[in-house]
C-alpha positions as CSV (number, residue, x, y, z in Angstrom):
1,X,20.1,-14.5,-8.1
2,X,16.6,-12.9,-7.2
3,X,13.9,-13.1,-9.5
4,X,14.1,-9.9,-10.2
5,X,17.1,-10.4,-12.3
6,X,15.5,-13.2,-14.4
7,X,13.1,-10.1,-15.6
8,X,13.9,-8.5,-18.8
9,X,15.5,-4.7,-17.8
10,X,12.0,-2.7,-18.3
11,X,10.0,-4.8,-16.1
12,X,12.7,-4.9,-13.7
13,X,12.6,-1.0,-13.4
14,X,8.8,-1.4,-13.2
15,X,8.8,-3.9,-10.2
16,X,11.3,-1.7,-8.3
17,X,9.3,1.6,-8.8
18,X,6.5,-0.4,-7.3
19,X,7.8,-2.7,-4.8
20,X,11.1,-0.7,-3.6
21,X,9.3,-0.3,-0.6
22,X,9.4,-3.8,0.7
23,X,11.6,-5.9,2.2
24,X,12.8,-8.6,-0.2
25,X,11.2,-11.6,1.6
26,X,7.8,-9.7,2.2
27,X,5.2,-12.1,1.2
28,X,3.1,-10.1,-0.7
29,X,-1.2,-11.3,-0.9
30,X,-2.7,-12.5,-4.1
31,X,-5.2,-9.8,-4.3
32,X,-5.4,-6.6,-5.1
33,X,-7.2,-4.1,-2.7
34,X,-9.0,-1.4,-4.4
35,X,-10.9,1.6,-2.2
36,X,-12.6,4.7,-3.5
37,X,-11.5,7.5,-1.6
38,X,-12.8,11.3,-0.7
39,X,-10.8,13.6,-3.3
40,X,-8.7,15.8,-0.9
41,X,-7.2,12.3,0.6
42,X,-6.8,10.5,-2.9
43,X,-4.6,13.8,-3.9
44,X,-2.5,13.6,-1.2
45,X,-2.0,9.9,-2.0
46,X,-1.1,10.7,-5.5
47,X,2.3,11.3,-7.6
48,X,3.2,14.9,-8.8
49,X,1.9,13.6,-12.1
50,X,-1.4,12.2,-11.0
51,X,-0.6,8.6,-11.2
52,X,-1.6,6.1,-8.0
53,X,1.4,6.2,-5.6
54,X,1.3,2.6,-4.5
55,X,4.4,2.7,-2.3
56,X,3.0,5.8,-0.1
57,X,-0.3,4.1,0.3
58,X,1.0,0.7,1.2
59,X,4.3,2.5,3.8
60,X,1.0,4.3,5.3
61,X,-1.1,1.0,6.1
62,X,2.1,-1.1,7.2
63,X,3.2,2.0,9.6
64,X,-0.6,1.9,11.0
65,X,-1.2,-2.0,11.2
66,X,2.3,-2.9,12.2
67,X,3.8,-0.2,14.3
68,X,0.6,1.4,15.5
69,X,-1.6,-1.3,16.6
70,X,-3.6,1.0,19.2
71,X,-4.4,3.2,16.6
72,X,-5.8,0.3,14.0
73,X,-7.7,-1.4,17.0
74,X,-9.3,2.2,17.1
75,X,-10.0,2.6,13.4
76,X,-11.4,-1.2,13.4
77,X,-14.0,-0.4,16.9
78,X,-15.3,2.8,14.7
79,X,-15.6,0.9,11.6
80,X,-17.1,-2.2,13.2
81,X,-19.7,0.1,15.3
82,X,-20.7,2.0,11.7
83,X,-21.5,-1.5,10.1
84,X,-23.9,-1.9,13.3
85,X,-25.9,1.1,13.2
């Protein structure tokens, strides 16, 4: 039985909507990553009803990280040279 079921029904609907996405042995970090974001990207990042999208944003950074790693070494070089400068 996952843990899941232990949960009482509500919380178990909660922890789907938000971590649906994943595959069940994902270990997931302790910490929470919060970003501030330019207002035309944070509205494409958010639900029809203006609430956060958590699923979107994380499918987004695993495509990048995991499946595009040419395009995050790029993303990390421009980042890294703006901290210099």
């Amino acid at each position: 039985m996952s843990k899941l079921n232990t949960l009482p029904k509500k919380f178990q609907e909660v922890a789907r909507a938000k971590y649906g996405d994943l595959k069940k042995n994902e270990e997931m970090h302790p910490s929470v990553f919060g970003v501030r974001l330019p207002v035309d990207i944070a509205e494409k990042l958010l639900k029809e009803d203006g609430s956060k999208n958590t699923p979107l944003l994380r499918s987004i950074l695993i495509e990048v990280i995991r499946n595009q790693p040419e395009l995050f070494a790029a993303i990390q070089a421009k980042v890294a040279k703006l901290e210099t400068n």
